[in-house]
C-alpha positions as a Markdown table, in Angstrom:
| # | Residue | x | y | z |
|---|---|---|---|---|
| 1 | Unk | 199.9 | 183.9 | -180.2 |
| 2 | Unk | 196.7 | 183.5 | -182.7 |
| 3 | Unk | 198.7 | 180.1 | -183.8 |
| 4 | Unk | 199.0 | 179.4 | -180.2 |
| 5 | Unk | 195.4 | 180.1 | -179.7 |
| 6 | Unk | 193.7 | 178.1 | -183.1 |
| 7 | Unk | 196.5 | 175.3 | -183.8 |
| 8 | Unk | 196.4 | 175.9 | -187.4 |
| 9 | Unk | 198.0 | 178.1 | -189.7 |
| 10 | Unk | 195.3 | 179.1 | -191.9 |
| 11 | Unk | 192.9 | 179.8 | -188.8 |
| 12 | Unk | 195.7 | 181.8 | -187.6 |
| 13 | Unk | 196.5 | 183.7 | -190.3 |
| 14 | Unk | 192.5 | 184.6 | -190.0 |
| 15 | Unk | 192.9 | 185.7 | -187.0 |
| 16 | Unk | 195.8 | 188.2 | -186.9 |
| 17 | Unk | 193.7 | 189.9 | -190.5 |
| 18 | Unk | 190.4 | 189.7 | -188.7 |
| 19 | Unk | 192.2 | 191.3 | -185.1 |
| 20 | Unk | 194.4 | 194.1 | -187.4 |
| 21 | Unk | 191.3 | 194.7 | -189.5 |
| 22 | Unk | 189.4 | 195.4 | -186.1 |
| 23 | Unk | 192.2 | 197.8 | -184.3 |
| 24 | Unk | 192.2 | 200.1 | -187.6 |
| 25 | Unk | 188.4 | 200.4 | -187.0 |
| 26 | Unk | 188.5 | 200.7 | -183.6 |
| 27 | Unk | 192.2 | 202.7 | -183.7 |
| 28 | Unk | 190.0 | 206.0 | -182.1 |
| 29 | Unk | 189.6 | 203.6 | -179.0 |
| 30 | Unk | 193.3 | 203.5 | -178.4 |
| 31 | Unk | 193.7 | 205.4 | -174.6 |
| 32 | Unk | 197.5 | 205.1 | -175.0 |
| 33 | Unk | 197.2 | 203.0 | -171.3 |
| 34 | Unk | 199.7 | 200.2 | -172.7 |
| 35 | Unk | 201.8 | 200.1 | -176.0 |
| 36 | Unk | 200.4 | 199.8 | -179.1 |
| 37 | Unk | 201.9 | 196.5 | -179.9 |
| 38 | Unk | 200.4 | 195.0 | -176.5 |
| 39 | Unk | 196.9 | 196.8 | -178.0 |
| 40 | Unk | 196.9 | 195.2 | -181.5 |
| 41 | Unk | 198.2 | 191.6 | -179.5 |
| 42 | Unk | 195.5 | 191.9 | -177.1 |
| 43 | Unk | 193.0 | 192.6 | -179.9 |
| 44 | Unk | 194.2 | 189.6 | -181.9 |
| 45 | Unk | 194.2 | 187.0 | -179.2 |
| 46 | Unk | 190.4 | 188.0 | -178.3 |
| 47 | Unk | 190.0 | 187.9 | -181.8 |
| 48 | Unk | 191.7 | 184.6 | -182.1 |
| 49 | Unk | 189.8 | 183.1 | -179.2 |
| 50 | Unk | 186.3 | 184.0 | -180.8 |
| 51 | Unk | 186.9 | 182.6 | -183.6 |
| 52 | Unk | 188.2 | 179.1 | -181.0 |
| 53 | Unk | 184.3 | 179.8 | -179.6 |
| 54 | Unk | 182.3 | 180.4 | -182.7 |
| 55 | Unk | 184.1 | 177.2 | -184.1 |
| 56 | Unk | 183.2 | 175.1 | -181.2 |
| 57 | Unk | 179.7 | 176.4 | -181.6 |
| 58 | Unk | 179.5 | 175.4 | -185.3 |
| 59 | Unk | 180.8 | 171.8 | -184.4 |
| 60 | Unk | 178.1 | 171.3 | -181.5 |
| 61 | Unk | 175.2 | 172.8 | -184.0 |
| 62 | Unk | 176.6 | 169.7 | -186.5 |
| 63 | Unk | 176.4 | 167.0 | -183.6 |
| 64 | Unk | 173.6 | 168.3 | -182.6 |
| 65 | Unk | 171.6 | 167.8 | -185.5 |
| 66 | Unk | 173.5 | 164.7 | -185.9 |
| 67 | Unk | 172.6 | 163.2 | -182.7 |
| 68 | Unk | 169.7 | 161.4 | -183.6 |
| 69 | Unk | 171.3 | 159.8 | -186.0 |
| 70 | Unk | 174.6 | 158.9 | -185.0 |
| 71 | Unk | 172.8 | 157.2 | -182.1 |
| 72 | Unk | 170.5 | 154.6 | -184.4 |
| 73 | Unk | 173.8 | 154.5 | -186.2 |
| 74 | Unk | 175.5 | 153.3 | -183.3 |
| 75 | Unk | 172.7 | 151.2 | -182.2 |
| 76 | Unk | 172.4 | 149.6 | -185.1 |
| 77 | Unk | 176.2 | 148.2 | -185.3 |
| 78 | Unk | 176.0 | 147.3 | -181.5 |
| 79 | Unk | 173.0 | 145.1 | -182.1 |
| 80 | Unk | 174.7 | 143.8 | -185.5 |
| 81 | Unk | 177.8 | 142.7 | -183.6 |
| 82 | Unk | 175.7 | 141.4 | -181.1 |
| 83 | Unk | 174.0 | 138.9 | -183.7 |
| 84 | Unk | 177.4 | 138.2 | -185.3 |
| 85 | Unk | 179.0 | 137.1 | -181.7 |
| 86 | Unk | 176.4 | 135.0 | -181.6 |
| 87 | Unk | 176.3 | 133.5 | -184.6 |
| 88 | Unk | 173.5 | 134.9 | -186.5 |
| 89 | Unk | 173.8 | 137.2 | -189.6 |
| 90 | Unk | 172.3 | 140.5 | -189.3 |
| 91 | Unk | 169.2 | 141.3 | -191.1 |
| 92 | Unk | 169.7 | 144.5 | -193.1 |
């Protein structure tokens, strides 16, 4: 399920350690409602899920740094190509 969750083996792997490593801390939590297998599965895919959110996170902190950037970036080339359909070289 943490594979299912993350695409990607490694992540995954993270995951089910990070989820396990969680129930035996938390084990005095365990009410005994459900099985113990559908606890530590449970426990993983939050865990697995988290780590889907804080990555996402991470990736919009990089764009957004990025941003200002990327977009003379971007601006840049379109004008360039703009010149060059025209005919003219691009001053750089």
């Amino acid at each position: 399920m943490a594979l299912r969750v993350l695409e990607n083996h490694h992540d995954a792997d993270d995951a089910v350690q990070d989820g396990l490593l969680r129930a035996f801390r938390g084990a005095h939590t365990y009410a005994g409602r459900s099985s113990v297998g559908a606890w530590l599965r449970t426990i993983i895919e939050n865990t697995a899920r988290t780590a889907v959110r804080n990555r996402q996170r991470a990736q919009l902190r990089v764009w957004s740094s990025l941003s200002g950037r990327v977009v003379a970036v971007v601006t840049m080339n379109a004008m360039s190509a703009s010149l060059i359909r025209r005919g003219r070289p691009p001053a750089h």
